[in-house]
C-alpha positions as CSV (number, residue, x, y, z in Angstrom):
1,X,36.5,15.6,58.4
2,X,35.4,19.1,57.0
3,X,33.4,19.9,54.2
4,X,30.0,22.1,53.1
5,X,26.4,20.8,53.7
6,X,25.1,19.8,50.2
7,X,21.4,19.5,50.8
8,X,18.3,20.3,53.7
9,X,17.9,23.0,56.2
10,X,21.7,23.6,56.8
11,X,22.5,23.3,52.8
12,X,25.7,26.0,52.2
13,X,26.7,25.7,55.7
14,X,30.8,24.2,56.4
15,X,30.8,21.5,59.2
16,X,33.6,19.8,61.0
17,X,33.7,16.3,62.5
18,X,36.5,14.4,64.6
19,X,35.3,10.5,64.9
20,X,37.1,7.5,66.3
21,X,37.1,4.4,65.1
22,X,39.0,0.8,66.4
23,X,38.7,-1.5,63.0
24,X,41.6,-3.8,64.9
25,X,38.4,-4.9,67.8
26,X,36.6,-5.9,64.6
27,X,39.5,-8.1,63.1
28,X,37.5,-10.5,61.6
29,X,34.6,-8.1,59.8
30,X,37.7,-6.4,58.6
31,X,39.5,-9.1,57.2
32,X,36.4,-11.1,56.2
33,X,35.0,-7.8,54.8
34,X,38.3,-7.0,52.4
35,X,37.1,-10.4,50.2
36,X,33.7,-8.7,49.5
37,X,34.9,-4.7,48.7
38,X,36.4,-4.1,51.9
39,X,34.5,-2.9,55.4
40,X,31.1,-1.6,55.2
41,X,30.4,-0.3,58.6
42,X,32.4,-0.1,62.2
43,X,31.2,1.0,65.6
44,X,32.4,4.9,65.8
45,X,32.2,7.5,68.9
46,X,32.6,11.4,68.0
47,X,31.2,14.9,67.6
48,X,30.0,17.5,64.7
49,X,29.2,20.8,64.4
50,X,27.7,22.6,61.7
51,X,28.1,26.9,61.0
């Protein structure tokens, strides 16, 4: 993901993100989850920078 700091020390600046995510090893939060507005977290690994 990509975008532009909105608020706090680095407000203005652009920042970039790649993050990973396996929804499939949480099967059943996923499924149970789409009854009650779909997942609302998952287990992630990844990096940012920010400038």
């Amino acid at each position: 993901m990509s975008g532009t700091v909105q608020s706090g020390q680095f407000q203005g600046q652009s920042f970039t993100g790649q993050f990973q995510t396996d929804l499939l090893s949480g099967a059943a939060k996923c499924t149970g989850g789409a009854l009650f507005g779909g997942v609302k977290s998952a287990r992630f690994t990844g990096h940012y920078s920010i400038g």
